[in-house]
C-alpha positions as CSV (number, residue, x, y, z in Angstrom):
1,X,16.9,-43.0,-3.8
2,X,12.9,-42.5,-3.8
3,X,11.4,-40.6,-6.3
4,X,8.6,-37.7,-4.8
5,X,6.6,-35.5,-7.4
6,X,5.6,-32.3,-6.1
7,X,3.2,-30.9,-8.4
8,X,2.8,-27.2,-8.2
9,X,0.9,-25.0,-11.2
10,X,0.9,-22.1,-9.3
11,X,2.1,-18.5,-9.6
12,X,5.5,-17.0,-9.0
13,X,5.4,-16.4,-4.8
14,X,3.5,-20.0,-4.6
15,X,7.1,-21.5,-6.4
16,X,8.8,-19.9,-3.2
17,X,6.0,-20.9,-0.6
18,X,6.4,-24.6,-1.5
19,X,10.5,-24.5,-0.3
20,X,9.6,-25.9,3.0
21,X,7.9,-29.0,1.6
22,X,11.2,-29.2,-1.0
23,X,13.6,-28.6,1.3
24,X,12.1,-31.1,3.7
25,X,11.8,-33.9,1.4
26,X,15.6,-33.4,0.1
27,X,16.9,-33.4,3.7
28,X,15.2,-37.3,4.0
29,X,17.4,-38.3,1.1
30,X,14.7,-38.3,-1.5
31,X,15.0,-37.1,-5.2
32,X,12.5,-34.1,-5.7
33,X,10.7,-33.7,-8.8
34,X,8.8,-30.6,-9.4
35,X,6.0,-30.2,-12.3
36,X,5.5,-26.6,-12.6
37,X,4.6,-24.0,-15.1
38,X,7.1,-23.5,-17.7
39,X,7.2,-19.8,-17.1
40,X,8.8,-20.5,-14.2
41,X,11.3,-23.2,-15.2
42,X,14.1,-20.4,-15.3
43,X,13.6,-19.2,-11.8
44,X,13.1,-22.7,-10.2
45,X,16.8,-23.5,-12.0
46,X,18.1,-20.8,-9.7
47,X,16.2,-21.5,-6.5
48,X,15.8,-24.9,-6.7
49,X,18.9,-26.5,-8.2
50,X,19.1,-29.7,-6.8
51,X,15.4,-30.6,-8.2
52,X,14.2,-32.1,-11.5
53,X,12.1,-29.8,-13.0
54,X,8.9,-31.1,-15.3
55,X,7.6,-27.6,-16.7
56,X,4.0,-27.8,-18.9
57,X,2.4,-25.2,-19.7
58,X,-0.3,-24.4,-17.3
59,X,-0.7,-20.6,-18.0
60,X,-2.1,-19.0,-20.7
61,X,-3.2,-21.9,-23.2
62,X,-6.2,-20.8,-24.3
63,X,-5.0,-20.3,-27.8
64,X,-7.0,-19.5,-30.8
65,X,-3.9,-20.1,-33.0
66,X,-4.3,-23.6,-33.4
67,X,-0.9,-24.5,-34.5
68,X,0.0,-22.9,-31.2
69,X,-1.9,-25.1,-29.7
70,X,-1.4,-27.7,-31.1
71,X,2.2,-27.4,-29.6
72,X,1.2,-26.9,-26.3
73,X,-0.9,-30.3,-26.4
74,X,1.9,-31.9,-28.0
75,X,5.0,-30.7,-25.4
76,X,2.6,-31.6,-22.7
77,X,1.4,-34.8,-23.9
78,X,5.2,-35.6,-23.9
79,X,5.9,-34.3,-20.3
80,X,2.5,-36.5,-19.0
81,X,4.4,-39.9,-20.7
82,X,7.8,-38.7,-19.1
83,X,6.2,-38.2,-15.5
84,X,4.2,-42.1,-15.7
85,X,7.5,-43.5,-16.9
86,X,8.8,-42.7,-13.1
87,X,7.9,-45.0,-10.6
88,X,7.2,-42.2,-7.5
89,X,6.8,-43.4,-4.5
90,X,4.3,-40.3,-3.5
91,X,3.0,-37.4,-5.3
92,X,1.9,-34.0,-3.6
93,X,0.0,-32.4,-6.1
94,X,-0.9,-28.6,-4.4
95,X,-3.6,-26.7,-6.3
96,X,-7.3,-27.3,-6.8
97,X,-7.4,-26.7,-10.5
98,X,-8.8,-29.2,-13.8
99,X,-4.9,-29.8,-15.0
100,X,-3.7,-31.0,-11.2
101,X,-6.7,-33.4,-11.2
102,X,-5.7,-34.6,-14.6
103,X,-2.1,-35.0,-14.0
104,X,-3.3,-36.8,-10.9
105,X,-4.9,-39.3,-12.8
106,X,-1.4,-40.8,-14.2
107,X,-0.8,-42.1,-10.6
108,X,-2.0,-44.8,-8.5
109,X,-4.2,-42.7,-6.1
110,X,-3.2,-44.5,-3.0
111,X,0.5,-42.0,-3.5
112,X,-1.3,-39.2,-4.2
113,X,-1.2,-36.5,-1.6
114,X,-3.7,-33.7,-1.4
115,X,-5.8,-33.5,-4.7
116,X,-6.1,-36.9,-6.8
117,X,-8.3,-38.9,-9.2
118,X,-9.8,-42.2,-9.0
119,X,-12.6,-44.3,-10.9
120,X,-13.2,-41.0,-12.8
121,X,-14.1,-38.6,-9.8
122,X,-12.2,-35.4,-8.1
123,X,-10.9,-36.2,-4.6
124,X,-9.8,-34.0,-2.2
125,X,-7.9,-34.8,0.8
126,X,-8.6,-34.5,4.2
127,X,-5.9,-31.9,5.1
128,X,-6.5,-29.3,1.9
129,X,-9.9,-30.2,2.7
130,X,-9.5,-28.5,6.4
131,X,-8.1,-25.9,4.7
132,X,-10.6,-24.7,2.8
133,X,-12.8,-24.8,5.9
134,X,-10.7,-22.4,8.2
135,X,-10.5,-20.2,5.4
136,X,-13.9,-19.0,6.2
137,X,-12.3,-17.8,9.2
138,X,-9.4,-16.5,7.2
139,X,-8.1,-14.1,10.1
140,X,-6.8,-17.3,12.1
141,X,-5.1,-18.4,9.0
142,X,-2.1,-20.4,8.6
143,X,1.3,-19.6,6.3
144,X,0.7,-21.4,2.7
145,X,4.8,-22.2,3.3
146,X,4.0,-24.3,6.6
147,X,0.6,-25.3,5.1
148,X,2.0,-27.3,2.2
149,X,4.7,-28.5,4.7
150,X,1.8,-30.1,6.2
151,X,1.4,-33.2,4.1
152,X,4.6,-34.2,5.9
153,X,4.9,-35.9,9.4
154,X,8.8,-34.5,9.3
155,X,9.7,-31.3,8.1
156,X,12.5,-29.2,8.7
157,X,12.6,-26.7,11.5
158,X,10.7,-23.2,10.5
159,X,14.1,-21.3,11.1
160,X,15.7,-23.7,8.8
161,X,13.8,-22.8,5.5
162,X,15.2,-19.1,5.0
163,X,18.2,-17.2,6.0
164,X,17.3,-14.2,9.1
165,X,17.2,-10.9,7.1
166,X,19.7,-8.9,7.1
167,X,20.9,-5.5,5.4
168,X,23.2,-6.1,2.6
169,X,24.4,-3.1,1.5
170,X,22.6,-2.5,-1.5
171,X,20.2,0.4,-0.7
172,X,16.3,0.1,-1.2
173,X,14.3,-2.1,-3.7
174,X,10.8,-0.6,-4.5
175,X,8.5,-3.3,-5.9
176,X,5.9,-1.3,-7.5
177,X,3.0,-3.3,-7.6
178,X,1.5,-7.2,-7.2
179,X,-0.7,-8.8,-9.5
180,X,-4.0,-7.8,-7.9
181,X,-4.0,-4.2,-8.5
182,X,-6.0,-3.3,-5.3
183,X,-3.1,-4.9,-2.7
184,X,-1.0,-2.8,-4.1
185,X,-0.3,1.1,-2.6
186,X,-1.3,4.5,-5.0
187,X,2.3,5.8,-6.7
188,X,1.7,9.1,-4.9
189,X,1.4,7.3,-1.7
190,X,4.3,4.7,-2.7
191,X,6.9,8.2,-3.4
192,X,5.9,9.7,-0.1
193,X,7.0,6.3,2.1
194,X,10.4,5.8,-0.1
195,X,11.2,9.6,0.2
196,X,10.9,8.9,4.4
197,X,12.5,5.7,4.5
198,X,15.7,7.3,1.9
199,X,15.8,10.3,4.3
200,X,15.6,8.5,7.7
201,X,18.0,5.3,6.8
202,X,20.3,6.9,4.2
203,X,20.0,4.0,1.0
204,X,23.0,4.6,-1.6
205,X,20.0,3.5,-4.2
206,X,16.6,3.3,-4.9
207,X,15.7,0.6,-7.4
208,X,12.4,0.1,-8.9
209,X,11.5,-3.5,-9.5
210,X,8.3,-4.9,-11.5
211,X,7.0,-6.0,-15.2
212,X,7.0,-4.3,-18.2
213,X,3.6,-3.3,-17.5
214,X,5.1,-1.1,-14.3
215,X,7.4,0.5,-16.4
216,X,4.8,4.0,-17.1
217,X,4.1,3.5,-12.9
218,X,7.5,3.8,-12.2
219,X,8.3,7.3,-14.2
220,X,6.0,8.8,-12.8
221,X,6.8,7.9,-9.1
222,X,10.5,9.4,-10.0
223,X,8.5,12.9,-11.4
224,X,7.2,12.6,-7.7
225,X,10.8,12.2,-5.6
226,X,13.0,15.3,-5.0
227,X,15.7,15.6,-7.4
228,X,18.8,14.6,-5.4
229,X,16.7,10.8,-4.9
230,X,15.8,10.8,-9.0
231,X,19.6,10.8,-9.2
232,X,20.3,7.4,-7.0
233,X,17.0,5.7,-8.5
234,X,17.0,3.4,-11.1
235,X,13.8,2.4,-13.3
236,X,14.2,-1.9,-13.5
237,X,10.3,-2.1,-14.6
238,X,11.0,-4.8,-17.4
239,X,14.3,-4.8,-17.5
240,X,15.5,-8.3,-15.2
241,X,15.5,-11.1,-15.9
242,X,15.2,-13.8,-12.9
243,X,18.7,-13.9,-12.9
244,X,19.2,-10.2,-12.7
245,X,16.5,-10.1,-10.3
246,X,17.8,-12.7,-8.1
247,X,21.0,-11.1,-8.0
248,X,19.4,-7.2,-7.3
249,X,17.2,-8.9,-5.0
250,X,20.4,-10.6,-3.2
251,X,22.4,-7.5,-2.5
252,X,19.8,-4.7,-0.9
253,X,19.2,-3.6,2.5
254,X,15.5,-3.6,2.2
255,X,13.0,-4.2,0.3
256,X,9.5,-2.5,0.0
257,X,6.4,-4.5,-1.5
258,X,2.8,-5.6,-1.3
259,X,2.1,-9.2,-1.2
260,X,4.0,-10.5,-4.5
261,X,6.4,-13.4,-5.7
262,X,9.3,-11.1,-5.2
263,X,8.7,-10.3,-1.2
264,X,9.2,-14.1,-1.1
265,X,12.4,-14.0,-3.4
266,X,13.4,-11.5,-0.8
267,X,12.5,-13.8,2.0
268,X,14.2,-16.8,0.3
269,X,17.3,-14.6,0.1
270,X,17.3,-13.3,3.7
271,X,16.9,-9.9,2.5
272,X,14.6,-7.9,4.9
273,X,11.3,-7.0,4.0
274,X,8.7,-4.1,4.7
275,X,5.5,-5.3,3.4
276,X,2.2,-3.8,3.0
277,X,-1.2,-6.1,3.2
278,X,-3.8,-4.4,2.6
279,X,-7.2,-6.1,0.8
280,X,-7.0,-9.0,-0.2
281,X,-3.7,-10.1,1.2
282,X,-3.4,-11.2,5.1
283,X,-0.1,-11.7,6.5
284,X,-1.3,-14.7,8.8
285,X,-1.8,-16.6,5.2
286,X,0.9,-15.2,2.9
287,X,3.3,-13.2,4.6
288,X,7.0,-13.1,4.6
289,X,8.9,-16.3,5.7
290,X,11.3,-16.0,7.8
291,X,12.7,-13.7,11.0
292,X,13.9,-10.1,10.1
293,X,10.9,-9.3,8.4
294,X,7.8,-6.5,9.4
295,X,4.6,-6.2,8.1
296,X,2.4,-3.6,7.8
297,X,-1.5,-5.1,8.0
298,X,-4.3,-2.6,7.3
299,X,-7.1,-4.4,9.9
300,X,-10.2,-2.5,8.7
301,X,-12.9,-5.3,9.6
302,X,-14.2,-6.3,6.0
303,X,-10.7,-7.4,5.7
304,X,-9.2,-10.1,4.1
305,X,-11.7,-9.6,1.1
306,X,-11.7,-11.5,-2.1
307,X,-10.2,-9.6,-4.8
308,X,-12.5,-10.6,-7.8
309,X,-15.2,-9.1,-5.7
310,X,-15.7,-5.1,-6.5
311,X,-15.2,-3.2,-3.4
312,X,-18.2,-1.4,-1.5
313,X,-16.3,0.8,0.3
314,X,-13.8,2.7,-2.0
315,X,-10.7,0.4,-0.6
316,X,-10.9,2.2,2.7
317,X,-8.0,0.2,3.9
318,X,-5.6,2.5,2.3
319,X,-6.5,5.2,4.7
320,X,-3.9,3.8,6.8
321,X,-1.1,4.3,4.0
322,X,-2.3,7.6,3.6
323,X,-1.9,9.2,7.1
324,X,0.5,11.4,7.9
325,X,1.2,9.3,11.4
326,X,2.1,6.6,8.9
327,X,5.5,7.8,7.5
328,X,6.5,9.0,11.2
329,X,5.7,5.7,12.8
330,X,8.0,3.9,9.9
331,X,10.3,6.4,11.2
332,X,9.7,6.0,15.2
333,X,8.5,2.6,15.1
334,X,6.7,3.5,18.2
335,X,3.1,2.6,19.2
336,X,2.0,6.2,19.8
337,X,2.9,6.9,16.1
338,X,0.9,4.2,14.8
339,X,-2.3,5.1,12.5
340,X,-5.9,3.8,13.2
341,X,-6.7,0.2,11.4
342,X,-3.4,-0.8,11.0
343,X,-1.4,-3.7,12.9
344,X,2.8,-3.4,12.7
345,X,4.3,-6.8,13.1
346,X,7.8,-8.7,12.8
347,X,8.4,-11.8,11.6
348,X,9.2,-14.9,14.4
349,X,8.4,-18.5,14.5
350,X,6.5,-20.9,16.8
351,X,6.8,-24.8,16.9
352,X,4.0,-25.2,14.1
353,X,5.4,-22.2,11.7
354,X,5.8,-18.8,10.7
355,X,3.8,-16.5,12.9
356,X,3.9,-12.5,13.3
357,X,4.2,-10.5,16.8
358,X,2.8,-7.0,16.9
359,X,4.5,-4.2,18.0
360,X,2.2,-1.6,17.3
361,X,-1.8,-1.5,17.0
362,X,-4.1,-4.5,18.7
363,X,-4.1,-8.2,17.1
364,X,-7.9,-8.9,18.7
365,X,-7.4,-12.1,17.4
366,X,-4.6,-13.4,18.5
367,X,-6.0,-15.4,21.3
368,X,-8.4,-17.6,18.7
369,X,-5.1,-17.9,16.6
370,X,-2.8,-19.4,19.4
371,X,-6.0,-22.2,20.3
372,X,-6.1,-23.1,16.5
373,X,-2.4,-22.9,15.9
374,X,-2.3,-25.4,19.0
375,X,-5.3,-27.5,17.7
376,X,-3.4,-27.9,14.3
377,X,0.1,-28.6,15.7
378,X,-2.0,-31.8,18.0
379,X,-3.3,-33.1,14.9
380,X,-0.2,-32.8,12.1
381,X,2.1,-34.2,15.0
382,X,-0.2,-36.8,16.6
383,X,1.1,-35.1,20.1
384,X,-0.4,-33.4,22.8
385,X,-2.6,-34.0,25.9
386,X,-5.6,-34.3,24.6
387,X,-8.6,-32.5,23.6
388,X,-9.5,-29.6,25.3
389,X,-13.1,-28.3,24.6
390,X,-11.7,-25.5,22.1
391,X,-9.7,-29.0,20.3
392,X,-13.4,-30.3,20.5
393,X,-14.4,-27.2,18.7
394,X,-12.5,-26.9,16.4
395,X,-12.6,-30.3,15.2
396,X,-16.4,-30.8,14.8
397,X,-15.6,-27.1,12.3
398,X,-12.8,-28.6,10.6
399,X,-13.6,-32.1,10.5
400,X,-16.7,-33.6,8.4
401,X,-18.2,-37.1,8.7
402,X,-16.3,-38.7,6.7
403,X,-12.8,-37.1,7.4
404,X,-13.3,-39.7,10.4
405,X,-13.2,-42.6,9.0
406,X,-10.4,-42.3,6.3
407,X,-6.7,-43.1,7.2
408,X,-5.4,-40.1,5.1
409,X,-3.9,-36.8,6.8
410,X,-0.5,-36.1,8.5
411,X,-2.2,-37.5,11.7
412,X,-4.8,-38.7,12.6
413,X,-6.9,-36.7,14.7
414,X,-5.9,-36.7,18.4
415,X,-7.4,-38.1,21.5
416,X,-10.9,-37.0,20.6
């Protein structure tokens, strides 16, 4: 059986965003191999059992204890020697970062995918190369789940990756906020939407998901709920473990989030997800995989931002979140509900991916999206009729000199 190396350095929803690549390779008979942080080693056990895990430590190393880290150089050193000892036949190694290019260099670079090392320099590929070209247009976008799928010619069908949502009978999960504090909705505003979607859809529960860190948030969003819903909630901030929250995750009828690592548990699970993107988070790029699924996408037009930029506009997307017309259109659903600068859409699939229909407010750019959706499926699949002059476009934007001229990519480029 081949050996493949996925190396993935990541955070917690990027663990879940590489499953189409994984499952992929495993259904072509190979034997996966995933280098990952160790923080994550528990929760890729549970997703990802059929996988060898490699965990270094990745996060959080800059130690002034030196005993600690000396540790850390010596548990690593030891999980570099294991992963030359194994004769890969290719390596995908995903994130731009000064440990991926270093573990690339213990590989020949010819069966290195996406970021590698040779004679001493930084390569990257063509495709993550593209990649970081169309993200100066980062309202076309493209999933991260069927980007990383893209290093491979044959990848399972999108519908294949995760379950269709459905309720399971667990009542509502409330994650109460993301990493990046300014995707994430206000408390006040986060009570107001639970209280309407307890009211309007009758949840046995409300459970409060998050970090230890969420734990103050979350007591005083229950100060802010009437009394009858502080008796069905339940304060989790801190308290589960991946398995516990793998299991919570499992069993509820919905759950409500920003952009974080647990709306793709959810999605991994097939439990349905209402997310809200708002800042820095664009649903075209990081959204929830799978059908079942609706997003709420505050379209204010200096969005998607970067988030270690300060905002210089007060994060006016809220606004949205804030109206009054909001909690009656999660009600409604209808168009006529819907509040200024915001975009409702569910969750469905095309031949290249994930992609996300509206069903309320205007997607102005949907058009652009469809002609570089088709543009990339041409070129990852090698099929199509041709160029067209938007294909010609596109590729002169996408494509630099010397992209030309080297053999690496999923395809080369098509009929142009």
């Amino acid at each position: 059986m081949e050996q493949i190396l996925i190396i993935q350095l990541a955070r917690f929803g990027d663990l879940l965003q590489t499953k189409r690549l994984i499952v992929s390779l495993c259904a072509q008979k190979k034997q996966v191999h995933l280098c990952l942080d160790s923080s994550l080693e528990a929760l890729a056990r549970l997703i990802y059992p059929n996988v060898i895990l490699h965990p270094v430590a990745a996060h959080g190393t800059g130690h002034k204890d030196q005993s600690r880290f000396h540790s850390v150089f010596l548990t690593n050193r030891r999980a570099f020697e294991k992963l030359k000892s194994i004769p890969f036949e290719a390596v995908f190694n995903l994130n731009f970062s000064g440990l991926n290019f270093r573990l690339a260099a213990l590989f020949d670079p010819d069966i290195v995918h996406g970021y590698s090392w040779k004679n001493g320099q930084e390569i990257i590929g063509v495709w993550p190369s593209m990649g970081m070209r169309w993200s100066e247009t980062r309202r076309l976008g493209l999933n991260l789940v069927d980007f990383w799928a893209g290093y491979l010619r044959h990848k399972v069908a999108p519908e294949d990756v995760n379950p269709t949502a459905e309720p399971r009978g667990g009542g509502l999960g409330v994650v109460l906020a993301g990493r990046e504090s300014r995707r994430s909705l206000p408390v006040p505003v986060l009570a107001a939407i639970i209280q309407t979607l307890v009211v309007s859809s009758s949840y046995d529960s409300i459970q409060l998901l998050g970090g230890s860190q969420e734990y103050g948030a979350a007591k005083q969003l229950l100060k802010l709920l009437p009394r009858d819903l502080q008796q069905k909630s339940f304060n989790l901030a801190g308290k589960t473990s991946y398995s516990d929250l793998v299991e919570r995750v499992a069993g509820l009828d919905c759950l409500v989030t920003p952009d974080t690592g647990t709306m793709h548990l959810a999605a991994h699970l097939g439990t349905p997800v209402k997310a809200f993107f708002l800042s820095s988070a664009w649903c075209f790029e990081t959204g929830p995989y799978g059908k079942g699924h609706i997003v709420y996408q505050a379209t204010t037009n200096c969005l998607p931002c970067l988030e270690s930029q300060p905002c210089p506009y007060e994060t006016r997307c809220l606004e949205c979140f804030f109206s009054s017309e909001f909690k009656r259109f999660m009600v409604t659903e209808k168009e006529a509900h819907a509040p200024e600068n915001m975009i409702a859409f569910r969750s469905d699939f095309d031949e290249l991916g994930q992609i996300y229909v509206p069903f309320a407010g205007q997607d102005k750019e949907s058009e652009k999206r469809t002609q570089f959706r088709h543009f990339l499926q041409q070129y990852l699949t090698g099929e199509g009729e041709g160029a067209s002059d938007t294909d010609t476009t596109l590729a002169l934007r996408l494509y630099s000199e010397k992209d030309w001229m080297m053999s690496e990519g999923p395809k080369k480029l098509f009929g142009i």
